[in-house]
C-alpha positions in Angstrom: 0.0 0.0 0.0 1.2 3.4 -1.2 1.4 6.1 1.3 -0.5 9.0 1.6 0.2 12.6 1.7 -1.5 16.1 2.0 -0.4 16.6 -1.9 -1.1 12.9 -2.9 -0.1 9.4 -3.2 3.7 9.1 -3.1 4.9 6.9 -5.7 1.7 7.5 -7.9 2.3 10.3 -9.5 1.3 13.7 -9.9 -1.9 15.5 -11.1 -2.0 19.2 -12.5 -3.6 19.8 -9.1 -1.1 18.0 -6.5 1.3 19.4 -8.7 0.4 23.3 -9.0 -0.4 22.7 -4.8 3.4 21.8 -4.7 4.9 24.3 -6.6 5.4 27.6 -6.1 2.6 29.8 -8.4 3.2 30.7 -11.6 6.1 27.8 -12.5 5.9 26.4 -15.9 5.8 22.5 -15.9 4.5 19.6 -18.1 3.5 16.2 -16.4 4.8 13.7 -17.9 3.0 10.3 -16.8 2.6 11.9 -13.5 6.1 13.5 -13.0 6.5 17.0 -12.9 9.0 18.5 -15.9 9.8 22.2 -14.4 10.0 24.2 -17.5 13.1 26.5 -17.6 12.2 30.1 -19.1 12.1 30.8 -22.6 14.9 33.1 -24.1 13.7 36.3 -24.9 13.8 36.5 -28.7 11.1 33.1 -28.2 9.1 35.5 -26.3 8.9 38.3 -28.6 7.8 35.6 -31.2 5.0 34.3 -28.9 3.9 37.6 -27.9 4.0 38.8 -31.6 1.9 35.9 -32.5 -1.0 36.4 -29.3 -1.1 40.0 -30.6 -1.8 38.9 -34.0 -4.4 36.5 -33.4 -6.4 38.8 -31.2 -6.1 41.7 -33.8 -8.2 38.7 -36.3 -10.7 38.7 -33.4 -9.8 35.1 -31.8 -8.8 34.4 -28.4 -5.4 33.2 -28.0 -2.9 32.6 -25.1 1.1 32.2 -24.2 2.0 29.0 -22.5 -1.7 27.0 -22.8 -1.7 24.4 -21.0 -3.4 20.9 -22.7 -4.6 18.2 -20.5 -4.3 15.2 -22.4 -5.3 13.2 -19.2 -5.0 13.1 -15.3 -1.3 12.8 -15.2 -0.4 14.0 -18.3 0.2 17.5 -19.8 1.9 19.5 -22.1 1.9 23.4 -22.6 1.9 25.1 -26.1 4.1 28.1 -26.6 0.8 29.6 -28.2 -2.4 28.3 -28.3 -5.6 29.6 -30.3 -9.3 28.2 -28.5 -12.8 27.5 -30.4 -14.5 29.2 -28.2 -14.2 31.4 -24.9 -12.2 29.2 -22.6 -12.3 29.5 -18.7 -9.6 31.8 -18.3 -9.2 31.1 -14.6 -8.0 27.9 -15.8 -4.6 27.2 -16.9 -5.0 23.4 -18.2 -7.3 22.7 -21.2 -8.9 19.9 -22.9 -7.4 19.0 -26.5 -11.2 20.1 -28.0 -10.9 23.6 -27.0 -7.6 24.2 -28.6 -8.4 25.2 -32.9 -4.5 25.8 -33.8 -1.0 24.5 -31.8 1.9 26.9 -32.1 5.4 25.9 -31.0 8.6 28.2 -31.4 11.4 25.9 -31.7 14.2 26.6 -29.5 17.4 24.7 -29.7 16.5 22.7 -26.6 13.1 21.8 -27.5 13.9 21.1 -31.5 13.4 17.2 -31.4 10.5 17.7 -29.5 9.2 20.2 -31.9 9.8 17.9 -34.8 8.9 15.1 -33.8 7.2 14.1 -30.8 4.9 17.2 -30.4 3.1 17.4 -33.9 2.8 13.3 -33.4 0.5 14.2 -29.8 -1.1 17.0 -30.8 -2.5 14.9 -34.2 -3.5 12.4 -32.1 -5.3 14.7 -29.9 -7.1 15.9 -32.7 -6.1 19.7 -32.6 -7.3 20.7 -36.2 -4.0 23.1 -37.1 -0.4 23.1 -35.9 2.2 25.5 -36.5 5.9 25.0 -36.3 8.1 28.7 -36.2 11.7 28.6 -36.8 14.7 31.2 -37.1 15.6 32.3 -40.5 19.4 33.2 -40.0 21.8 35.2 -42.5 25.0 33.4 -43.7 26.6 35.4 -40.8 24.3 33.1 -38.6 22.0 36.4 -37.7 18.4 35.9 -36.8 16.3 37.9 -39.9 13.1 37.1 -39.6 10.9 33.6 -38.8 9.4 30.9 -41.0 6.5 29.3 -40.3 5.5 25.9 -41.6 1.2 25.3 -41.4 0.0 21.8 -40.7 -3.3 20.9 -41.2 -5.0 17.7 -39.6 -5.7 15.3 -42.6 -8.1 12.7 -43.0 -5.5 10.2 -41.7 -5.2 11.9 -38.8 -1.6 12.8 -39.4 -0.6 16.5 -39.8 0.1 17.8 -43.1 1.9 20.3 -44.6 -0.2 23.0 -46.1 2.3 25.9 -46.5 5.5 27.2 -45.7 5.7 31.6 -45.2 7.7 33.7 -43.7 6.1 35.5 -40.5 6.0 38.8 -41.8 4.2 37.7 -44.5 1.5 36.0 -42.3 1.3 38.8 -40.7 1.0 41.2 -43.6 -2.1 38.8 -44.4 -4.1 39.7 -41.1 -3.4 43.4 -42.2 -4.6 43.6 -45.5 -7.9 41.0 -44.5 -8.8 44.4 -41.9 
């Protein structure tokens, strides 16, 4: 028989709620079959891009977040660097289920790249999240950041992702502007 705590059952893992008792508020962390993953924070060009983005989507009129949280199930989370809802989501709340969640934005980092090419667009299909979109550096040959692609995925009828287009941010961007 496991033994009990105030935050739990040790040795069964956490949930998003034994967990966020724990920790102090406001830290970043995934569970990962019950075990906490403290998220470090993001460098500050990977901010700039995710505010840009929130901004962006709310000019088009749709309610979008940094750092959505997805509950996939009891001990089992991930957070999206952006995320764009259906519909107007509990905003108390910082987990979500997968159906609330219309488009998944990650900004790969060097530390997060194999997770952002492979394992995350793999989940998030499964999950069903209709749209996922993958941003990364465009860098001069002097190895200068100029600007940001962005590949689009779309959920196909397999239910694999897609690729449905490839842009440059500025020019997504520039798209919102002249739809106004």
């Amino acid at each position: 028989m496991a033994a009990t705590t105030d935050r739990g059952v040790a040795g069964e893992g956490f949930t998003v709620e034994t967990a966020e008792g724990l920790l102090p508020p406001g830290t970043r962390f995934e569970l990962h079959g019950g075990n906490i993953l403290v998220m470090t924070p993001a460098a500050q060009w990977h901010t700039n891009v995710q505010m840009g983005l929130v901004q962006m989507f709310r000019g088009r009129g749709l309610v979008a977040g940094m750092e959505v949280g997805i509950r996939i199930a009891t001990k089992q989370t991930r957070v999206l660097d952006v995320g764009v809802f259906k519909g107007e989501p509990d905003l108390r709340e910082a987990y979500f289920a997968p159906d609330q969640i219309a488009l998944a934005v990650e900004v790969v980092s060097p530390s997060t790249a194999e997770n952002d090419f492979r394992d995350k667009p793999i989940l998030y299909a499964k999950l069903g999240i209709p749209e996922f979109w993958r941003i990364t550096e465009n860098e001069d040959e002097d190895g200068d950041i100029v600007g940001y692609n962005v590949e689009v995925f779309v959920l196909g009828e397999r239910g694999r992702y897609e690729l449905a287009r490839t842009a440059s941010l500025d020019e997504i961007e520039a798209e919102g502007a002249d739809a106004s």
